[in-house]
N, CA, C and O atoms as a GROMACS GRO file, in nm:
protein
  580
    1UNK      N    1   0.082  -0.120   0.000
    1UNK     CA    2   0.000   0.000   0.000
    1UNK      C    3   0.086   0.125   0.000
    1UNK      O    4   0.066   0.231  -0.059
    2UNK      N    5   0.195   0.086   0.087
    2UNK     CA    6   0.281   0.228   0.086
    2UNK      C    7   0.373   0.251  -0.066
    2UNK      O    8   0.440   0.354  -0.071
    3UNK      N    9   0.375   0.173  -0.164
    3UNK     CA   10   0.386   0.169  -0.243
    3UNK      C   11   0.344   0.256  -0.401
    3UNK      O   12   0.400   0.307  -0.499
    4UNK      N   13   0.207   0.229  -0.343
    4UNK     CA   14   0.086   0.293  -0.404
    4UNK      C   15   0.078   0.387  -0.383
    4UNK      O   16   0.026   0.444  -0.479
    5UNK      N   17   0.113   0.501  -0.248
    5UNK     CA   18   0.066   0.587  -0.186
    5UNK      C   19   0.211   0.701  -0.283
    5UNK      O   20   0.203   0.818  -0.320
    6UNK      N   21   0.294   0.629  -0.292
    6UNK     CA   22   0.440   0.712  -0.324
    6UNK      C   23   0.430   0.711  -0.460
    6UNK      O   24   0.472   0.817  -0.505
    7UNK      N   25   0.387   0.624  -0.558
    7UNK     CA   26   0.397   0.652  -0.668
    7UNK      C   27   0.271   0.773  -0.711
    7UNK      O   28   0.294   0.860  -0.795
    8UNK      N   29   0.166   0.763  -0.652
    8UNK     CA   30   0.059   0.865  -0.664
    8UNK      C   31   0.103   1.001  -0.640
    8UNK      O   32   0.079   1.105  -0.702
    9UNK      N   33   0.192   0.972  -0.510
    9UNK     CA   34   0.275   1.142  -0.490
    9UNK      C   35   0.384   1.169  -0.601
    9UNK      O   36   0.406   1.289  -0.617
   10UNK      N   37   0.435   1.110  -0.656
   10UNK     CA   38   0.524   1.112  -0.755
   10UNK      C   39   0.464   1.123  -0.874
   10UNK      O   40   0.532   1.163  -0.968
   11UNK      N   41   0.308   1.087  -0.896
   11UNK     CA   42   0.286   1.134  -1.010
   11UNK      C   43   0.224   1.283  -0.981
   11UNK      O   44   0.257   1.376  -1.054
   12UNK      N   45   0.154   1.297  -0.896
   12UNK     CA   46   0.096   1.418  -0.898
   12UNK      C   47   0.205   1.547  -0.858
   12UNK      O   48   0.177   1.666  -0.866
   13UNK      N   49   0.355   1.482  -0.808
   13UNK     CA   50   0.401   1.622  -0.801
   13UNK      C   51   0.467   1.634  -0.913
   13UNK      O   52   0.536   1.737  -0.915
   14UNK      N   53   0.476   1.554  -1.031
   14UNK     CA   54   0.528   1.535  -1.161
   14UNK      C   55   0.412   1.654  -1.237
   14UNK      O   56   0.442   1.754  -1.303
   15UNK      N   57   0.279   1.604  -1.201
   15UNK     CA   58   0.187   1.685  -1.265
   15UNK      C   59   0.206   1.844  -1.211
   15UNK      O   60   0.207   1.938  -1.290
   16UNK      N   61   0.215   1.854  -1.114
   16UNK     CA   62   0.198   2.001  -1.027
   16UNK      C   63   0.336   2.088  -1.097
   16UNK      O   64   0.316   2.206  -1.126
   17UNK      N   65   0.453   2.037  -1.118
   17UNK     CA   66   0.611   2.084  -1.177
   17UNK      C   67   0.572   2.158  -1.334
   17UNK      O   68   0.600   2.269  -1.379
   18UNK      N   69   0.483   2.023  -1.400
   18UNK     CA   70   0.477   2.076  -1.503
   18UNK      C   71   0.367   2.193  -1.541
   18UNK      O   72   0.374   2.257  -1.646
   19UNK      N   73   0.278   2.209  -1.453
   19UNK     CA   74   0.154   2.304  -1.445
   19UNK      C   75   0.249   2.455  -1.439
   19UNK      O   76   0.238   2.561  -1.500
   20UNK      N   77   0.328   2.412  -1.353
   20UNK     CA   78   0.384   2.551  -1.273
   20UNK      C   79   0.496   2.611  -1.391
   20UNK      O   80   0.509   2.728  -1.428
   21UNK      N   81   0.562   2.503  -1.430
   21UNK     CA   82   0.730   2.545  -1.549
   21UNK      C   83   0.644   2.570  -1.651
   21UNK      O   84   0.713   2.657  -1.705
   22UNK      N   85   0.547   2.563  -1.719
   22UNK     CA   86   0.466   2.530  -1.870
   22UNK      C   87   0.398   2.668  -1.792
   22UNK      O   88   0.335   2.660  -1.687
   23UNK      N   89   0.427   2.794  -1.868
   23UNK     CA   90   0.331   2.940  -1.901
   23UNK      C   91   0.199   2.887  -1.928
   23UNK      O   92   0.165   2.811  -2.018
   24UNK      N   93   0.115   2.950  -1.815
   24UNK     CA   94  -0.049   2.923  -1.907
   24UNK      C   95  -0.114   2.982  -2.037
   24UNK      O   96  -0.224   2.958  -2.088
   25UNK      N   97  -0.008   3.070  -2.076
   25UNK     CA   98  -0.072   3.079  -2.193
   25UNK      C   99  -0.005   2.996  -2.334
   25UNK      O  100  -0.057   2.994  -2.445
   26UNK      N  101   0.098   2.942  -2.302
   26UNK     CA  102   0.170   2.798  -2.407
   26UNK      C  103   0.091   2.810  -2.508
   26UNK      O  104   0.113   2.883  -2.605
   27UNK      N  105  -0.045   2.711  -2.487
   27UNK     CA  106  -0.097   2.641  -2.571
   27UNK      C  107  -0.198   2.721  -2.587
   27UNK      O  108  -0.286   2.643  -2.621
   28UNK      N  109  -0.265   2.872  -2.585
   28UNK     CA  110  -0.371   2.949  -2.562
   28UNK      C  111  -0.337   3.056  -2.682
   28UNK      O  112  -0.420   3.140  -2.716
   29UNK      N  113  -0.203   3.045  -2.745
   29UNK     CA  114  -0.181   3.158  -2.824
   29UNK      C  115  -0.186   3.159  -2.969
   29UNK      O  116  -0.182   3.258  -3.042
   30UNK      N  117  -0.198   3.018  -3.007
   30UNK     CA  118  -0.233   3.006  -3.196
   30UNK      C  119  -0.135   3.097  -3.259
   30UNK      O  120  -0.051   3.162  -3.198
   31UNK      N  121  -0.149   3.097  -3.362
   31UNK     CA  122  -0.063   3.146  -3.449
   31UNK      C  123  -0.068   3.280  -3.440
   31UNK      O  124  -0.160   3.343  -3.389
   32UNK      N  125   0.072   3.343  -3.510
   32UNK     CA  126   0.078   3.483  -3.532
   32UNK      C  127  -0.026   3.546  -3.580
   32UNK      O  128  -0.093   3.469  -3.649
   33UNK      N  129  -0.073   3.662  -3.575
   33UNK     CA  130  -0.171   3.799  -3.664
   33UNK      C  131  -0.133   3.725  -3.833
   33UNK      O  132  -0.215   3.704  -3.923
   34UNK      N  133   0.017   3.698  -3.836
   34UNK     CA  134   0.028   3.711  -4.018
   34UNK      C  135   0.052   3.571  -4.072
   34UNK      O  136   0.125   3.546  -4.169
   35UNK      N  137  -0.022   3.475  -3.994
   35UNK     CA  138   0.020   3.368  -4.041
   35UNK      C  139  -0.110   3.321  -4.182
   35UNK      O  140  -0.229   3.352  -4.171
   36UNK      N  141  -0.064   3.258  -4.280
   36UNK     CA  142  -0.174   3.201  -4.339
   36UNK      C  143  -0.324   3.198  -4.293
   36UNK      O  144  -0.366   3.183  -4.178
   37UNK      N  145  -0.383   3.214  -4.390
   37UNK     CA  146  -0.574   3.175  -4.333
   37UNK      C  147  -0.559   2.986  -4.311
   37UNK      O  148  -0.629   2.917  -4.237
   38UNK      N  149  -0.442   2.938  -4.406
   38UNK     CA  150  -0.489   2.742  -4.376
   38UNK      C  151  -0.333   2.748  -4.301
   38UNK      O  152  -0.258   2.843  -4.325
   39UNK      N  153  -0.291   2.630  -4.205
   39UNK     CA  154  -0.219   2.620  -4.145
   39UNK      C  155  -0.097   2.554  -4.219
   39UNK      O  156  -0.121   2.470  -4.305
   40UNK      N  157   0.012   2.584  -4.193
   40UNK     CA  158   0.140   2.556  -4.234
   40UNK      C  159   0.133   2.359  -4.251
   40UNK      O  160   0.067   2.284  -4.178
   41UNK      N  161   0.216   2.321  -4.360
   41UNK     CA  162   0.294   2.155  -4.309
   41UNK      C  163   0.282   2.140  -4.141
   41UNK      O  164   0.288   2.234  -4.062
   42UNK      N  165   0.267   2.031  -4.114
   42UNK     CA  166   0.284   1.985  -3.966
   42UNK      C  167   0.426   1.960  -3.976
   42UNK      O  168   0.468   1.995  -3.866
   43UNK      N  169   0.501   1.929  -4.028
   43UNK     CA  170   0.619   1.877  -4.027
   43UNK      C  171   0.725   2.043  -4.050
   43UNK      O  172   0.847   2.052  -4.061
   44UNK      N  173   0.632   2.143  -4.050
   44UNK     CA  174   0.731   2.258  -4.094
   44UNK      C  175   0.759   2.330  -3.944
   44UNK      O  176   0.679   2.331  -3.850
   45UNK      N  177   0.869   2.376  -3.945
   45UNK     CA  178   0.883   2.452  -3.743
   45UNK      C  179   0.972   2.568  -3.843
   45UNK      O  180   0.898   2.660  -3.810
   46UNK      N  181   1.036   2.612  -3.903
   46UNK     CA  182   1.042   2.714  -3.955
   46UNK      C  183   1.014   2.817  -4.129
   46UNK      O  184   1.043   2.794  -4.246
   47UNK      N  185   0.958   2.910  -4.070
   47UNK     CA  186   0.906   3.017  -4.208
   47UNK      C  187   1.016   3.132  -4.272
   47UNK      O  188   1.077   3.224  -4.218
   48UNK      N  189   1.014   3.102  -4.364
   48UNK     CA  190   1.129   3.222  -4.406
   48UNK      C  191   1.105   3.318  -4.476
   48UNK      O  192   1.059   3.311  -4.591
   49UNK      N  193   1.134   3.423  -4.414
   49UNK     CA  194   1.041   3.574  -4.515
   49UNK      C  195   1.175   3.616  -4.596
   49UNK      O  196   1.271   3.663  -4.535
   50UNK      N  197   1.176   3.596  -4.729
   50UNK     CA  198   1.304   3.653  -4.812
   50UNK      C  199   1.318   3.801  -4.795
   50UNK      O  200   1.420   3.866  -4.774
   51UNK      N  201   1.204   3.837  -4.807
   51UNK     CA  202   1.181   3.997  -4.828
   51UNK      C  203   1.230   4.075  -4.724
   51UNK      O  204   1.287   4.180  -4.754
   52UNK      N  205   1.218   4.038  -4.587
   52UNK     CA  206   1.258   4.069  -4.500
   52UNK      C  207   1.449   4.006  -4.431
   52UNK      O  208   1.530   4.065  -4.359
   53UNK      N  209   1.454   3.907  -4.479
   53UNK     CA  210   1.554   3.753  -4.474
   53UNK      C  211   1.573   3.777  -4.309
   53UNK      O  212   1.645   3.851  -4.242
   54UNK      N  213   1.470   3.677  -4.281
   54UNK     CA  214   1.406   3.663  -4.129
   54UNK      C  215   1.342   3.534  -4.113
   54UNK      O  216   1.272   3.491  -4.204
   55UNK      N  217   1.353   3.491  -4.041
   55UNK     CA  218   1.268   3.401  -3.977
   55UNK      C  219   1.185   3.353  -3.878
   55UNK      O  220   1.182   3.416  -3.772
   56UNK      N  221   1.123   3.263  -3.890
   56UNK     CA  222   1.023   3.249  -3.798
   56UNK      C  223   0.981   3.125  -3.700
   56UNK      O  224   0.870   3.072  -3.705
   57UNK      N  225   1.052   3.098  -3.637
   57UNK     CA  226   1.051   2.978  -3.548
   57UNK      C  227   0.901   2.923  -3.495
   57UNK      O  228   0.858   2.983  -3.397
   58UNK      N  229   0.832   2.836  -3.540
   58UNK     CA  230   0.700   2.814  -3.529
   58UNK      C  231   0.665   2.732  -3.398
   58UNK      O  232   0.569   2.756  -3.326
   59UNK      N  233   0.756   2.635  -3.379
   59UNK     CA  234   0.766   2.581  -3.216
   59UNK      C  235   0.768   2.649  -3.125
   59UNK      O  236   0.694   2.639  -3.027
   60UNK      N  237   0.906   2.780  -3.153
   60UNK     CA  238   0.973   2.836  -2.983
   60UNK      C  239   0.842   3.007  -2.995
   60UNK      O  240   0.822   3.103  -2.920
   61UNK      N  241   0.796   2.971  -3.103
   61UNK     CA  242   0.678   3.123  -3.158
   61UNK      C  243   0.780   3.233  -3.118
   61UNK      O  244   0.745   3.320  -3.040
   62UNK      N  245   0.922   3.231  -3.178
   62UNK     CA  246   1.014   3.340  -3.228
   62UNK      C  247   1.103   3.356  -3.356
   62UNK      O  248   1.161   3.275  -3.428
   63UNK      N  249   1.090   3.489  -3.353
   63UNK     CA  250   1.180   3.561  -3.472
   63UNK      C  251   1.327   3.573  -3.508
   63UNK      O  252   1.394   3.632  -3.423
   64UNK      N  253   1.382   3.537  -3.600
   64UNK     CA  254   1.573   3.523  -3.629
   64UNK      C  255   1.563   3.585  -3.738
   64UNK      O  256   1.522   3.552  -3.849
   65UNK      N  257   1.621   3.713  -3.677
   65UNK     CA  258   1.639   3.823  -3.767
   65UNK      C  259   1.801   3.908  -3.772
   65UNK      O  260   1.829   3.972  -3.670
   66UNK      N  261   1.875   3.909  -3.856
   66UNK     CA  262   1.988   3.993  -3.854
   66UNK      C  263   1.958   4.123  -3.831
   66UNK      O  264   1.870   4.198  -3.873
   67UNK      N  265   2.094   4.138  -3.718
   67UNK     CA  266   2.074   4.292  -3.646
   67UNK      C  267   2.238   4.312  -3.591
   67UNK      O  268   2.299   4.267  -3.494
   68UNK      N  269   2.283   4.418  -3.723
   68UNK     CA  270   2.453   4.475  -3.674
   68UNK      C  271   2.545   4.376  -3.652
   68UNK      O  272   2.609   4.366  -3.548
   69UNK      N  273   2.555   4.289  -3.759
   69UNK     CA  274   2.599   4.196  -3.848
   69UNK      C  275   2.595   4.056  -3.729
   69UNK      O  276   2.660   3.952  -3.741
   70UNK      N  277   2.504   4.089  -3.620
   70UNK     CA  278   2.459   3.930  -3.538
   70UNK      C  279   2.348   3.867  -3.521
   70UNK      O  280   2.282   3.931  -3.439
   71UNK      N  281   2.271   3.736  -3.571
   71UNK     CA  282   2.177   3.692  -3.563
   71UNK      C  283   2.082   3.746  -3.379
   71UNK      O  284   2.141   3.764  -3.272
   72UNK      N  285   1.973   3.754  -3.397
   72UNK     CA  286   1.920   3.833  -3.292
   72UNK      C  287   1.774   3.713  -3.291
   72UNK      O  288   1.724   3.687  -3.400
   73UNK      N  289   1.721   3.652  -3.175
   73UNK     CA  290   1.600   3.589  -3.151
   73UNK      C  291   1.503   3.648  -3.025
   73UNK      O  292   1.509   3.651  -2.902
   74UNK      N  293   1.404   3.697  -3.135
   74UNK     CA  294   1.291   3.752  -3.048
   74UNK      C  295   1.162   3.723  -3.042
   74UNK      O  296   1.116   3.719  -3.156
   75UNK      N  297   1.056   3.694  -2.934
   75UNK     CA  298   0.905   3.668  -2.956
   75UNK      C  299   0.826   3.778  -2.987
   75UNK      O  300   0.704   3.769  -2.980
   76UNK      N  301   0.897   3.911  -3.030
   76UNK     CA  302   0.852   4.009  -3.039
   76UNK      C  303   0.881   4.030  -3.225
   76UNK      O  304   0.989   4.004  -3.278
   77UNK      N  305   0.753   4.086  -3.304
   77UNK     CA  306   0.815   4.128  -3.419
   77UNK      C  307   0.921   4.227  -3.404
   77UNK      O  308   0.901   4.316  -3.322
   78UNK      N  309   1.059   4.225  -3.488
   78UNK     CA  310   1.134   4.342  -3.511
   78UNK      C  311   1.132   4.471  -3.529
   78UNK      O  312   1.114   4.526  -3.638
   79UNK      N  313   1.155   4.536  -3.403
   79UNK     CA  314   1.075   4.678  -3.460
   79UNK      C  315   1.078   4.772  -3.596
   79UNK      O  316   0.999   4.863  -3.621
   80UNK      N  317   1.201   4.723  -3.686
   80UNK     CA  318   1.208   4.764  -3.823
   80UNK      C  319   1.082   4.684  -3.917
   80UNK      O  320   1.045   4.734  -4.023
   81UNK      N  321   1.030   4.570  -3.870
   81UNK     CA  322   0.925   4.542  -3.968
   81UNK      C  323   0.771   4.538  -3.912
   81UNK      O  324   0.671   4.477  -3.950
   82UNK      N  325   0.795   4.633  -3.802
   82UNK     CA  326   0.639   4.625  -3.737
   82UNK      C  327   0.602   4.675  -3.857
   82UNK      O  328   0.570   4.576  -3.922
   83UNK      N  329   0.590   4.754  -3.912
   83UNK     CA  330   0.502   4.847  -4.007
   83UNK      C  331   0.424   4.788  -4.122
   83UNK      O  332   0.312   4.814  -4.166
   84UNK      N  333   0.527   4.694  -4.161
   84UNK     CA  334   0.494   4.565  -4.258
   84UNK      C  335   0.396   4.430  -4.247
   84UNK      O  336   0.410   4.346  -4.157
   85UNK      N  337   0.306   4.422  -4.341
   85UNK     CA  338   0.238   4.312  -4.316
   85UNK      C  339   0.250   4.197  -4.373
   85UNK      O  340   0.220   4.170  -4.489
   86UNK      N  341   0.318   4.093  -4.253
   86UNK     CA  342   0.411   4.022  -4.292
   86UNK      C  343   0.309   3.874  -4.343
   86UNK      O  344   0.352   3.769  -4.391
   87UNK      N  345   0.185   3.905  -4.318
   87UNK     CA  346   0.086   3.850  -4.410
   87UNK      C  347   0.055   3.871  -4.537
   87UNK      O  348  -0.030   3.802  -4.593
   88UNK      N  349   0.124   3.975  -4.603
   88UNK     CA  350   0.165   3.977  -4.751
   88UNK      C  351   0.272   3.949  -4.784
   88UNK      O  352   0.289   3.883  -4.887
   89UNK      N  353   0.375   3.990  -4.706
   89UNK     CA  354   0.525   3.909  -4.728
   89UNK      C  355   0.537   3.791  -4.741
   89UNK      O  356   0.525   3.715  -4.644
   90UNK      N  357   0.565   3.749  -4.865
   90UNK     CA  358   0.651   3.603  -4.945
   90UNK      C  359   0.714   3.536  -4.828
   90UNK      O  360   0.822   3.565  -4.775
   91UNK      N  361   0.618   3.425  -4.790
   91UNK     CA  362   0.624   3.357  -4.651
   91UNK      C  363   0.703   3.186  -4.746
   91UNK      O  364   0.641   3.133  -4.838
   92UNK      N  365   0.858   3.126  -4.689
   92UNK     CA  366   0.885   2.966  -4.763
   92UNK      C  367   0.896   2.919  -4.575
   92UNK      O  368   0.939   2.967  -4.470
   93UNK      N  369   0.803   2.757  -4.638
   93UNK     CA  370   0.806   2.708  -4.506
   93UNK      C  371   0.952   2.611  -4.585
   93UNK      O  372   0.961   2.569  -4.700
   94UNK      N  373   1.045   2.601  -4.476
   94UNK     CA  374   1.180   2.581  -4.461
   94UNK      C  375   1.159   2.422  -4.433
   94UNK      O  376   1.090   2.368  -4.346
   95UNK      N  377   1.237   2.367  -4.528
   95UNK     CA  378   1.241   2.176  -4.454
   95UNK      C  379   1.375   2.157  -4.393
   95UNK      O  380   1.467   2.088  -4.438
   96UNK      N  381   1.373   2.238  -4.267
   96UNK     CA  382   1.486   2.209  -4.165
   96UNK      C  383   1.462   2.203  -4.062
   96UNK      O  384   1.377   2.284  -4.025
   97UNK      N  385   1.525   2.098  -3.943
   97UNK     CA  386   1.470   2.105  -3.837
   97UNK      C  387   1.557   2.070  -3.700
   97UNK      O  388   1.548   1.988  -3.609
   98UNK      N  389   1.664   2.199  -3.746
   98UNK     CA  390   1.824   2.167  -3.629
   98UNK      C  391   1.757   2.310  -3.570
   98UNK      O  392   1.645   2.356  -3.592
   99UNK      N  393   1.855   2.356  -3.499
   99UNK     CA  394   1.800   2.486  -3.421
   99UNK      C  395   1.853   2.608  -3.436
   99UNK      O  396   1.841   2.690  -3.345
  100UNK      N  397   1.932   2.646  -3.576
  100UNK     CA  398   1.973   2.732  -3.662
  100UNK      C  399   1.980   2.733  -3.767
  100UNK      O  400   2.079   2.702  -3.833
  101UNK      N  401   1.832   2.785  -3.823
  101UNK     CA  402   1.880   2.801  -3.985
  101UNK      C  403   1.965   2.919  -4.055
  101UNK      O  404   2.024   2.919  -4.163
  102UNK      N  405   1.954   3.004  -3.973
  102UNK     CA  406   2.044   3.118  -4.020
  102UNK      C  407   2.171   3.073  -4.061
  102UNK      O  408   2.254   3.140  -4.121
  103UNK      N  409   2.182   2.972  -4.030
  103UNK     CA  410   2.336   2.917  -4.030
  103UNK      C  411   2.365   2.901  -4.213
  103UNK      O  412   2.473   2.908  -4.273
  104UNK      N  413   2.256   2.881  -4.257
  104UNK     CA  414   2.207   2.839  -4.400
  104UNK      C  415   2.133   2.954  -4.461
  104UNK      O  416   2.063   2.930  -4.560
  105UNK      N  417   2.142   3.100  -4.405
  105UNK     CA  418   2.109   3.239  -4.439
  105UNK      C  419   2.196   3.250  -4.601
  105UNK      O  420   2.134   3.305  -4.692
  106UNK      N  421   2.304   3.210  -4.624
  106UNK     CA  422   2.341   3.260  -4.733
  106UNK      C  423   2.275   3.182  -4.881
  106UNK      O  424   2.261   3.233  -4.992
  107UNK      N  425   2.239   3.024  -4.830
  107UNK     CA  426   2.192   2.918  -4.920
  107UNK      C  427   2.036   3.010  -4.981
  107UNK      O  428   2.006   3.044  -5.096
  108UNK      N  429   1.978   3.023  -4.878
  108UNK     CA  430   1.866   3.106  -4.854
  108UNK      C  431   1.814   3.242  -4.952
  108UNK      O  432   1.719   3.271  -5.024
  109UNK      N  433   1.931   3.296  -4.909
  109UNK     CA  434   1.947   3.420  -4.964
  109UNK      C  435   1.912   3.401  -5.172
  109UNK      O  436   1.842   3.462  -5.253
  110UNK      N  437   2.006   3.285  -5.180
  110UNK     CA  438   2.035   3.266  -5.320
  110UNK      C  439   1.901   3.222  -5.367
  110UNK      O  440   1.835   3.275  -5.456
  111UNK      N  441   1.866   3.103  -5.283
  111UNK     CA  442   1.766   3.031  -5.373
  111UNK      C  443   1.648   3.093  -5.370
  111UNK      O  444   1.576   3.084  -5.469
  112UNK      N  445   1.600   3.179  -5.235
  112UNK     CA  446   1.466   3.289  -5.256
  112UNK      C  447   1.500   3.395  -5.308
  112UNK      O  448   1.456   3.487  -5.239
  113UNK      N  449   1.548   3.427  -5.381
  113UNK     CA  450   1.644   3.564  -5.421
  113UNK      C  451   1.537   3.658  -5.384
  113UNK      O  452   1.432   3.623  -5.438
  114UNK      N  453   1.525   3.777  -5.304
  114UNK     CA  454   1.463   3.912  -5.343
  114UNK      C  455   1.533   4.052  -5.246
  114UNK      O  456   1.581   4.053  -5.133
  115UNK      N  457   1.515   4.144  -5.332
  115UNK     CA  458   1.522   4.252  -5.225
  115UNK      C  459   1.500   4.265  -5.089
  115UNK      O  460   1.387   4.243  -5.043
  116UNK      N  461   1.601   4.302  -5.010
  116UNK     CA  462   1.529   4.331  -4.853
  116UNK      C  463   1.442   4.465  -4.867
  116UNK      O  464   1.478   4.568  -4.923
  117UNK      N  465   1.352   4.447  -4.821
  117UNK     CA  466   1.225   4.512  -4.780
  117UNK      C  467   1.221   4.603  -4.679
  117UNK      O  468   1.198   4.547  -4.572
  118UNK      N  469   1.233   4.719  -4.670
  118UNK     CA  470   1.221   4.821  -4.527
  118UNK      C  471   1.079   4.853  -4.522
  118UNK      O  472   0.996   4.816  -4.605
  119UNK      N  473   1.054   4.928  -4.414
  119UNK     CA  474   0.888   5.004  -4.423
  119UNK      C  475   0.938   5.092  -4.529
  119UNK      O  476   0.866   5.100  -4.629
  120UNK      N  477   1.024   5.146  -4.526
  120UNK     CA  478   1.045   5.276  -4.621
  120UNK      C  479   0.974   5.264  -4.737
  120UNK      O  480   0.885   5.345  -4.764
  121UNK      N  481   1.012   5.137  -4.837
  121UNK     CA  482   0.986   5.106  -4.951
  121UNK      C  483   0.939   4.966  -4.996
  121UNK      O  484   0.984   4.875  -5.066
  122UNK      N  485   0.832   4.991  -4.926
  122UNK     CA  486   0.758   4.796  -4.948
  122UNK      C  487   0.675   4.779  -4.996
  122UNK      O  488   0.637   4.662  -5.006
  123UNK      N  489   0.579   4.911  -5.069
  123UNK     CA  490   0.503   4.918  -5.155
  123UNK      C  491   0.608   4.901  -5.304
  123UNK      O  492   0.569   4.828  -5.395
  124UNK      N  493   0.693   4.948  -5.310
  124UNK     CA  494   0.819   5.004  -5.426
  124UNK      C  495   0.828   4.849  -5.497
  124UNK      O  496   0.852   4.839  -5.617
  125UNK      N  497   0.809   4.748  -5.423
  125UNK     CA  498   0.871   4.641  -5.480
  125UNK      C  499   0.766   4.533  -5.512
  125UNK      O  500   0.799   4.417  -5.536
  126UNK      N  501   0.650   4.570  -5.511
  126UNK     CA  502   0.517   4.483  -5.482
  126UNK      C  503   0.573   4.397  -5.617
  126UNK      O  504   0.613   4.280  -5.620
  127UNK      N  505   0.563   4.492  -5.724
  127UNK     CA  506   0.588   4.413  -5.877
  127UNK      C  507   0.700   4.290  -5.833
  127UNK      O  508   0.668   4.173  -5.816
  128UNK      N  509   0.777   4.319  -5.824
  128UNK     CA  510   0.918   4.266  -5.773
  128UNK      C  511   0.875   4.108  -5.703
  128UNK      O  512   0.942   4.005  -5.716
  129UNK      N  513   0.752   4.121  -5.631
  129UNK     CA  514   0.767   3.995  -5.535
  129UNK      C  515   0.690   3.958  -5.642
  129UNK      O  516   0.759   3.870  -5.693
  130UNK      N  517   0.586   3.969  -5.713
  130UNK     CA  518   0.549   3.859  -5.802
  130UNK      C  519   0.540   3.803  -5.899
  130UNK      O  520   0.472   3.709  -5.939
  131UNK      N  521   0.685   3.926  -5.978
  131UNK     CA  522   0.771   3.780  -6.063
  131UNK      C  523   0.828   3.705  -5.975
  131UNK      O  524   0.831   3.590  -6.017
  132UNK      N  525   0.897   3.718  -5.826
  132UNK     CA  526   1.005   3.636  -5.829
  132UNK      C  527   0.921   3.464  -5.789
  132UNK      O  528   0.954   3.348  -5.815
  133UNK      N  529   0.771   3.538  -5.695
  133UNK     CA  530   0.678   3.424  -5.613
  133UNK      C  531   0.686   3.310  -5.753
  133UNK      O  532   0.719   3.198  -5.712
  134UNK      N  533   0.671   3.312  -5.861
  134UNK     CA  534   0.672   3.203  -5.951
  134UNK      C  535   0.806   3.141  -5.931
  134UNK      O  536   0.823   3.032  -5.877
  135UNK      N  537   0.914   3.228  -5.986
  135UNK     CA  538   0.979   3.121  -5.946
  135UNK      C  539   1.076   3.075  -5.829
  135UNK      O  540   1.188   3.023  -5.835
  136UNK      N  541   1.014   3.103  -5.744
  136UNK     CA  542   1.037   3.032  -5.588
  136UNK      C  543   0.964   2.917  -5.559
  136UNK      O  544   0.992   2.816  -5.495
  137UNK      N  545   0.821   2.968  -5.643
  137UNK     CA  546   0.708   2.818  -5.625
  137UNK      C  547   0.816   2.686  -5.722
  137UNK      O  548   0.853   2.575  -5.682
  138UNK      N  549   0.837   2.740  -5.833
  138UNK     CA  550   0.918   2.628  -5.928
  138UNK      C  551   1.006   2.583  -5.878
  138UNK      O  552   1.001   2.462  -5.903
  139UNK      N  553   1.153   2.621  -5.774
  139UNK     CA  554   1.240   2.604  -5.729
  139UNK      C  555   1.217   2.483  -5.603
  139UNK      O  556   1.281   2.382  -5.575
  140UNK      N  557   1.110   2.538  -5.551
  140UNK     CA  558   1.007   2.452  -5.410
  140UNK      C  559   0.952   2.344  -5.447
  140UNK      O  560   0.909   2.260  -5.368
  141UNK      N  561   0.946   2.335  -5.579
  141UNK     CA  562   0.813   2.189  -5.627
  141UNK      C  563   0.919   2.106  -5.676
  141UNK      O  564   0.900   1.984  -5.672
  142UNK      N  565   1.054   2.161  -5.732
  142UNK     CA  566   1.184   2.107  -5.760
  142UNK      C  567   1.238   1.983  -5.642
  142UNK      O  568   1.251   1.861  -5.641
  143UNK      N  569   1.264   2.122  -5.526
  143UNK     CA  570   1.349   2.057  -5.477
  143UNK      C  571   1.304   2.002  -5.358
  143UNK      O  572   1.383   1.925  -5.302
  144UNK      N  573   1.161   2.028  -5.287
  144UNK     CA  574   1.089   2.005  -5.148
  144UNK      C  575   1.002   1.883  -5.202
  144UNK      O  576   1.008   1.778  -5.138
  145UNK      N  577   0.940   1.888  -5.290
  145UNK     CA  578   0.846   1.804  -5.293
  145UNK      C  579   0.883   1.610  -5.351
  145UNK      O  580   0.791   1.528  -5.354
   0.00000   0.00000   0.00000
């Protein structure tokens, strides 16, 4: 019986650890404001905005964005692209799944090719993103699928 009595305390203070370490809002927050209307691959944990050449960590729900030539990770959008709606920004879900893709920022760079994008001038390039969206889709059906 005393047996019984210890594993019950051991599960419930197992349960009580994880109530307390696990934020209540974890699982309460769904996706970003700019994510797709249909939901990403299940198998995808990072988004890559060329336009911006940023990313988007979909597990840790943070941002890897270059800032004064050092990768920078935030749950906060970047305050250089608040202005931007990154729900029109040329969103590639990434088939990688180590815990730095920036590391692969230059591969990136090449194969989504586009202008970086400021608020300044993000109307300036609208044309711009949709020649290149074709062939990024062609490059993606190439080499992802």
């Amino acid at each position: 019986m005393k047996s019984n009595s210890k594993l019950g305390l051991f599960i419930g203070t197992l349960v009580l650890v994880f109530m307390l370490v696990i934020p209540t809002d974890a699982f309460s927050q769904g996706p970003p404001p700019w994510a797709k209307g249909h939901s990403y691959k299940a198998k995808t944990r990072y988004v890559y905005f060329p336009d911006q050449n940023m990313y988007y960590d979909i597990q840790r729900k943070s941002y890897i964005y270059a800032s004064n030539n050092n990768w920078e990770v935030r749950t906060q959008v970047p305050s250089v692209y608040v202005g931007i709606n990154l729900g029109k920004s040329t969103q590639v879900e990434l088939d990688f799944y180590g815990d730095a893709p920036q590391r692969y920022n230059t591969s990136h760079r090449t194969v989504y090719k586009t202008k970086v994008v400021y608020v300044d001038n993000h109307k300036d390039h609208h044309k711009h993103y949709k020649k290149q969206q074709k062939r990024r889709k062609e490059h993606h059906k190439k080499h992802h699928n």
